[in-house]
C-alpha positions, -999 to +999 in steps of 0.1 A: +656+250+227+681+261+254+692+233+283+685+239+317+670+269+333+684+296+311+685+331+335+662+356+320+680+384+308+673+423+318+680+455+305+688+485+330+702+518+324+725+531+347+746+568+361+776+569+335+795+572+374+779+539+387+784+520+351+824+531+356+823+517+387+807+485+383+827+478+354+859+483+375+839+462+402+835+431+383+868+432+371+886+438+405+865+404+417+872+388+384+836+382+379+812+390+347+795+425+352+761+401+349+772+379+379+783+414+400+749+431+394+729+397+404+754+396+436+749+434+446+708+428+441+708+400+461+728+418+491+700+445+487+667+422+487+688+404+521+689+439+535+654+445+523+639+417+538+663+419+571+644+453+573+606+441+569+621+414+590+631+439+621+594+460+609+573+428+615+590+418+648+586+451+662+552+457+650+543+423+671+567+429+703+573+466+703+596+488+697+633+477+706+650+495+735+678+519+733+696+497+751+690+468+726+701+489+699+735+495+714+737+457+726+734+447+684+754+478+671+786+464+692+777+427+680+777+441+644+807+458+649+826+435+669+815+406+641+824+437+613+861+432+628+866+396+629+852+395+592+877+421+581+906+404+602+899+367+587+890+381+546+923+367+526 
């Protein structure tokens, strides 16, 4: 019987193009191809649930402004840089 919480395993089939590329992925962050794919879903199900997130505020509050929009697109941004300055 295996220790611990063993991770369940799954089988995907993937674009010859995207296989290429997270192969060369993984091995450019020195990671197995398994921990890369689990990384990569889990950015997508943050983004996914940021969206329902922005979805089920607005559906309470309203829409946001224009004005609002452009206010977060410069935060984004300006945060964007300072990630991209301070990476190693």
């Amino acid at each position: 019987m295996p220790r611990g919480r063993p991770s369940p395993k799954l089988a995907i089939t993937v674009d010859a193009d995207v296989h290429e590329r997270v192969l060369a992925a993984a091995a450019t962050d020195g990671v197995s191809v398994s921990a890369w794919m689990t990384s990569a879903a889990r950015q997508a199900l943050r983004v996914r649930d940021g969206l329902q997130a922005v979805d089920d505020w607005e559906a309470e509050h309203g829409r946001f402004s224009d004005a609002e929009l452009d206010a977060a697109r410069r935060r984004v941004a300006s945060e964007s840089r300072g990630a991209i300055l301070s990476s190693p």
